[in-house]
N, C-alpha and C positions, 0 to 999 in steps of 0.2 A: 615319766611325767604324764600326766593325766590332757589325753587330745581334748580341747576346744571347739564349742560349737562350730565357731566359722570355720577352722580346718577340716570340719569333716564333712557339712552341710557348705559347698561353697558355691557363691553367686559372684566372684568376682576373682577370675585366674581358671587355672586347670585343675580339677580337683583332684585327689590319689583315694581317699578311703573309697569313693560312692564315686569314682568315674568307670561306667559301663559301655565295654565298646558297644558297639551298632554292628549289626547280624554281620555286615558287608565288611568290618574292620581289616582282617588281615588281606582281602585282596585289595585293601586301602593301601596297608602297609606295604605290598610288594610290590605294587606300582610305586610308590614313592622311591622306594627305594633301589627302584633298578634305573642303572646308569641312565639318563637321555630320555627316559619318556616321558612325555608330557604327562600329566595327571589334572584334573576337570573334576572337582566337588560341587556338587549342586544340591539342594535343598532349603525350604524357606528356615526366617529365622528360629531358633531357639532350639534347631534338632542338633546342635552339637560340631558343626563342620567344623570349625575353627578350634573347637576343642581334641575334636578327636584327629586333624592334622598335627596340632601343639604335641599331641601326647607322642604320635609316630615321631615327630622331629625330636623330643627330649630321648628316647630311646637309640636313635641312631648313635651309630660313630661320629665324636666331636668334628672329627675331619670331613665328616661326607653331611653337618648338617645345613640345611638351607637357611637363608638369611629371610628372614618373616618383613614382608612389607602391607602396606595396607594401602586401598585409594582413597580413604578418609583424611591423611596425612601430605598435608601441602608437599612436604621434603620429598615423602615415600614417591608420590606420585613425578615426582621432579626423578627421582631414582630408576623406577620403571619406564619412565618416557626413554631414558635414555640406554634401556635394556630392551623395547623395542626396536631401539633403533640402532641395535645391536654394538655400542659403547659398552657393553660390560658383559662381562660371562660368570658363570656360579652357577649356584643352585640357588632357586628360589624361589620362595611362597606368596603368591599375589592374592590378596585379599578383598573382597568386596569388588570384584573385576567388572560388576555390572557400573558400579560409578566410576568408570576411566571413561574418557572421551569415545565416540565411536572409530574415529582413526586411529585410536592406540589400542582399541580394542582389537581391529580389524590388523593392525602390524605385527600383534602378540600374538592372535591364529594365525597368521604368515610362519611366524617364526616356529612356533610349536608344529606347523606341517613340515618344514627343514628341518626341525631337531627330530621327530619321529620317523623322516625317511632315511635318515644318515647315521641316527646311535652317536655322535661325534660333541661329545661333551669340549672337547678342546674350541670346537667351533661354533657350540650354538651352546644355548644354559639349557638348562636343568628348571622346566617351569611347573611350579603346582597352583595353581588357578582355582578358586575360590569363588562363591558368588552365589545368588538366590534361584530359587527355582527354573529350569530351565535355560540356565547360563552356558550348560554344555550343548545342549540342539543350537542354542543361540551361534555356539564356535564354529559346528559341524556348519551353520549355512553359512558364514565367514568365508569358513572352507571347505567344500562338499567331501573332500577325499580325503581329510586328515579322521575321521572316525576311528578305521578299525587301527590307528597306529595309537592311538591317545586311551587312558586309564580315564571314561569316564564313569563316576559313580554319583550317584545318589541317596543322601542321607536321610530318611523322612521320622519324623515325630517316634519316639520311645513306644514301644508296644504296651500292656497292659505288664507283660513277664515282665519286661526289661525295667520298668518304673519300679514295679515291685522289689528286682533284686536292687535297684539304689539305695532302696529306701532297707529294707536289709540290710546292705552294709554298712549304712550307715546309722544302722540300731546296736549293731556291732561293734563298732569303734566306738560308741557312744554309752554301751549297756543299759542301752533304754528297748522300749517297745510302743509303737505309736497305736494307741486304741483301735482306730480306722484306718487301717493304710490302703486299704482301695480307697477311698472317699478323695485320697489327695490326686490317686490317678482319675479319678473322675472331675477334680477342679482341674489339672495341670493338660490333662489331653495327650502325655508325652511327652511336656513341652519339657526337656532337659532342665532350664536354669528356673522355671516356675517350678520346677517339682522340688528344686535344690532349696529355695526361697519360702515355701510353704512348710518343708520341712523342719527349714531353720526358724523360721516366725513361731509354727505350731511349740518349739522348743521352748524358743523367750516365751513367750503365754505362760506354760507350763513352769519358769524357772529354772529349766536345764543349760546351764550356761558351759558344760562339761564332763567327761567320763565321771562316773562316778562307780563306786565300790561293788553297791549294790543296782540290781536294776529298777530303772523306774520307768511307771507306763505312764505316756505323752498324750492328754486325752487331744482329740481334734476336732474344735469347735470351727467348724468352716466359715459361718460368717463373722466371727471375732476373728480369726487369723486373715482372712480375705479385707477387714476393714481396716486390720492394724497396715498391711501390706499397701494398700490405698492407700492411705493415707499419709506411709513411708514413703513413697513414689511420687507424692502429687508434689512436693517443694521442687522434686529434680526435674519433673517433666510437664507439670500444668503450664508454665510460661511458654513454653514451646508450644503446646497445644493452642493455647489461646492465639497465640503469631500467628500458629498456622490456620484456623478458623475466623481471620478479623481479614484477612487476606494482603494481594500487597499494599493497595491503597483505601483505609479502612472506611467505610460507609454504613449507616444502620441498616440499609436494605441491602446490602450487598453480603451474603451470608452465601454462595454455593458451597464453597468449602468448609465450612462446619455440615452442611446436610449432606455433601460426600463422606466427610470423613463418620459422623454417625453411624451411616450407611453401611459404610466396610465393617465398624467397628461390632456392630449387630449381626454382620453377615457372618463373624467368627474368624475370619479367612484375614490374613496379615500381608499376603500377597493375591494383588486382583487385574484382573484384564479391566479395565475403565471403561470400555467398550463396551464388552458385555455386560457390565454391573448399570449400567446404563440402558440398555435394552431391555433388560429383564426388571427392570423395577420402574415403572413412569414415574413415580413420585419426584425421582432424581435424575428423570430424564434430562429436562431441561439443564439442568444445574452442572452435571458434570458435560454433557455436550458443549457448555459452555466456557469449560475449564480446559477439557483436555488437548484442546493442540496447540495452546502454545501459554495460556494463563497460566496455568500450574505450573511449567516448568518456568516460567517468569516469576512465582510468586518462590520458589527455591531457588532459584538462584540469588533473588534478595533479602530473602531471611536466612542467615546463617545459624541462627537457634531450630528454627523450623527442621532446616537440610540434614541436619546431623541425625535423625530421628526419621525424617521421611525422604524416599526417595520417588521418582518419576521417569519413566521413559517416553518420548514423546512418539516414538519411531513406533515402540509394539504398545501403546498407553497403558505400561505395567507400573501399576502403583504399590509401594512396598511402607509398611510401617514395620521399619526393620530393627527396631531392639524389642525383646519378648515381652521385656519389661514395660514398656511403652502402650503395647500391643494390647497387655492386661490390665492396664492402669484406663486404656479406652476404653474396655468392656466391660466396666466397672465403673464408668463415670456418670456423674450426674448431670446428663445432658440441658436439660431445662435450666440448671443453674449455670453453664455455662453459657446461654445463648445470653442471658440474662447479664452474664459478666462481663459477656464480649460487649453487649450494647445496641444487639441487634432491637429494636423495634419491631412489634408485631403489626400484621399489616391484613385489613380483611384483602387485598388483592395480593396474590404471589406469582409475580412479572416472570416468564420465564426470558425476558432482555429488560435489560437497561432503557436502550434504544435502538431502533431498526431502521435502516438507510434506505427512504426511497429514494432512485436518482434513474435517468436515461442513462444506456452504454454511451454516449457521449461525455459522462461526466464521470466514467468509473477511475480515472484516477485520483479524483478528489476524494470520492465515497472512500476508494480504498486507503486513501490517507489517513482521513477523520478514523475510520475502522480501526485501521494499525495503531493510529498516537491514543485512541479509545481503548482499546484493549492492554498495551501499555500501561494504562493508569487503571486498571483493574475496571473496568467498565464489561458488561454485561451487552453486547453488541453482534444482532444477526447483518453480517452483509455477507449475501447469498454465495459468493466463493466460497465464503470459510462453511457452509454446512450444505453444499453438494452431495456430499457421503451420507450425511445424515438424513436426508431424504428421498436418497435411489427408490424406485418402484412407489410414489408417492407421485400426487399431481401438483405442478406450482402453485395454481390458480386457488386450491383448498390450502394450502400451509399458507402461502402468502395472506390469505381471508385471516388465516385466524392471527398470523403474525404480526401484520400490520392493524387489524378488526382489535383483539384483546390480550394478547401475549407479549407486548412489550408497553415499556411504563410510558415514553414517548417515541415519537415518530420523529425522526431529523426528514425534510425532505428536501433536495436540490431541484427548486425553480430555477425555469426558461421555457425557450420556445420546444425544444426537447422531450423538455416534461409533458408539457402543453399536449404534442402532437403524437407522441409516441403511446402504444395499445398498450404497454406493463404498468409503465407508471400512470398510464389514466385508469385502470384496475385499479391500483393500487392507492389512489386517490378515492376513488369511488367505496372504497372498504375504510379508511379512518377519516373521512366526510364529518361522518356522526363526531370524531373527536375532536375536531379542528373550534368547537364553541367550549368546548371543558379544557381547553388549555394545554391539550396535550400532543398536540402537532408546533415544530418549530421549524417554520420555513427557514430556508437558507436562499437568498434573491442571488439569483447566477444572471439576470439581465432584469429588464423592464417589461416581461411578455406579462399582461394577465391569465392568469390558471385558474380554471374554472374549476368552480368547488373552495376556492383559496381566495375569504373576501380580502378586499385590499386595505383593510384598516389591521391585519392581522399583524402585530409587530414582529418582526422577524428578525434575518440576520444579512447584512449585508458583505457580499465577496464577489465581485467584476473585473477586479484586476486577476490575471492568469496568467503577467508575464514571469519572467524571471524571477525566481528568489517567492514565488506564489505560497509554498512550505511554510516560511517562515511567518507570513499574513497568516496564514492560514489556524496556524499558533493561537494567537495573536486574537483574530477576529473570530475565530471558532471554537476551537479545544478550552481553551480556559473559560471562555462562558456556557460553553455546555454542560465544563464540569460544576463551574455554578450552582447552575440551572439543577444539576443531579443532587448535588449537595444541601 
């Protein structure tokens, strides 16, 4: 019977004609398969881990194979919890181990440092651990001494050879011959499932649906094949995109995460430090400093379209656009038409805040309040804890000038006698002065003191009660008219 494009060119399972191990395969295979040791796969997406584990696990003895889990799966993840916490023993494949919790992460290298001091399968499982780039250093600092007992390996992108012979055997089971078969390794990069997908698109083009008798050469038209594949991808994955670019509470000026995700998606790279993609590029300085310790992972955990597709850590701010698919469907998109879809507005000024809290240390649990229920609702907000980090070896007195002067859209400020008397906030008064006639300073009245610089016909916001239940005022009298105000 004559093989089938998609069984030979396959984008979705394990493939057999055109699956190629990775240089490191068999000291894959012999960690997995020696009783009790742990085993650690690391590499970003699309190099194959998960396929070239499938392939070791389908060739083992049915007796000694390990049971495949994933932490994408509510159940899976309910199953592993409870194999950390040593309820069940086996063999067993954990998958995507960077989205488990950090305490399940951190019980799982526990356990894998007892199953590699002991050999003792009766007493401990049988774990093989999964995950994106450097998820094994990640283990080893878990646990400093479980290293040299644990099979870690690293899977990185197809070489030039190795793409080559896929593409090979799969001219072979096909009895075709592709006109350019570097040109695909020069679009794919090595990326396993895009070299799989362009091979099979270049096919449909072509009308090779199947082995045929005689051979046939497969011309490949890179930007026909590249637009057909675009445009295949964009029903499955545009909505997600868009969710993740409109943020979680959506605003026309509130765009950082479409100019991050751009960012990465230009930068080539599927897996990024946010940190450093941040320091090294100003454009998006602002934007993702403003995202990464706690919006973004607020804005995945409420979109379940988004999460499936993108992941975040808040701890190392490692951001992952972790299907390949996804990946190239970014670097390939028409970004202008999406700002355009999402609904962004263009703006001759680009705010690097929302709003910025001037207030005395007397009043920092309020500020910090308004901060947190502000950030919360997707708000664009400097209060000077949360970006400590972000300006070590930096003087207050010039960031605050320009923070308070023209880098945020308004100023919230907490009046009283505090404000009044205290040296930061009379700086910091004395720097958006000039903005308090353009409408873009909103007092918040914490007593009856006059503040000089702050005429008194200036309408504001009134909050003088601070006793009990202050929170829930505070709701109330502040946050929903701010976001108003923002809206």
């Amino acid at each position: 019977m004559a093989k089938r494009l998609e069984e030979v060119f396959v984008t979705e399972g394990v493939p057999t004609d055109t699956f190629v191990p990775p240089p490191n395969y068999n000291e894959i295979l012999v960690d997995i398969r020696s009783p009790g040791k742990p085993v650690v796969i690391e590499g970003q997406s699309g190099t194959g881990k998960t396929t070239a584990v499938k392939r070791i696990q389908a060739a083992l003895d049915p007796g000694a194979m390990p049971t495949y889990l994933s932490a994408r799966k509510t159940r899976d993840v309910e199953r592993i919890t409870r194999i950390a916490e040593r309820s069940e023993n086996g063999a067993f494949i954990i998958d995507d181990f960077h989205r488990l919790s950090p305490a399940t992460r951190t019980a799982l290298a526990d356990l894998a440092k007892l199953a590699a001091e002991e050999f003792d399968l009766e007493n401990y499982p049988k774990l093989i651990i999964i995950g994106i780039n450097e998820v094994g250093s990640a283990l080893i600092q878990f646990v400093p001494d479980i290293a040299k007992r644990v099979g870690i390996h690293r899977i990185a992108p197809a070489s030039k050879d190795l793409t080559l012979r896929l593409i090979e055997n799969g001219c072979a089971a096909l009895n075709i011959r592709f006109e350019k078969p570097d040109a695909i390794f020069d679009e794919s990069q090595g990326d396993y499932w895009l070299t799989q997908q362009l091979c099979q698109t270049a096919c449909t083009v072509a009308n090779v649906l199947e082995e045929g008798r005689d051979q046939v050469t497969v011309p490949v038209d890179l930007a026909r094949v590249r637009a057909v594949v675009v445009e295949r991808l964009r029903s499955a994955y545009y909505p997600a995109v868009k969710e993740f670019c409109r943020g979680r509470r959506f605003r026309p000026s509130n765009d950082p995460y479409f100019k991050m995700l751009r960012v990465v998606a230009e930068a080539g790279q599927p897996v990024v430090d946010l940190t450093a993609l941040a320091n090294s590029n100003d454009e998006v300085r602002g934007s993702i400093n403003n995202i990464k310790d706690a919006r973004l992972a607020n804005l995945l955990d409420s979109k379940e379209l988004a999460s499936r597709y993108f992941f975040y850590s808040p701890e190392t701010t490692t951001f992952a656009v972790e299907d390949p698919a996804v990946f190239y469907f970014l670097r390939h998109l028409d970004w202008d038409a999406l700002r355009t879809d999402c609904g962004f507005r263009g703006r001759d000024d680009a705010f690097e805040f929302d709003v910025a809290i001037s207030f005395a240390g007397e009043n920092r649990d309020l500020a910090k309040y308004i901060a947190n229920q502000l950030l919360s609702l997707d708000v664009q907000v400097f209060y000077d804890e949360n970006f400590e980090t972000n300006y070590l070896g930096k003087t207050w007195s010039k960031e605050f000038a320009r923070i308070f002067g023209s880098a945020s859209r308004y100023v919230v400020c907490l009046l009283d006698a505090h404000h009044q008397e205290k040296i930061w906030p009379t700086f910091e008064r004395e720097v958006f002065a000039p903005r308090v006639q353009r409408g873009e300073v909103i007092p918040i009245y914490l007593d009856d003191t006059p503040v000089v610089g702050m005429p008194k016909d200036i309408v504001g916001l009134m909050f003088k009660d601070r006793s009990d239940g202050w929170e829930a005022r505070a709701d109330n009298d502040i946050l929903f008219k701010l976001i108003d105000k923002l809206d």
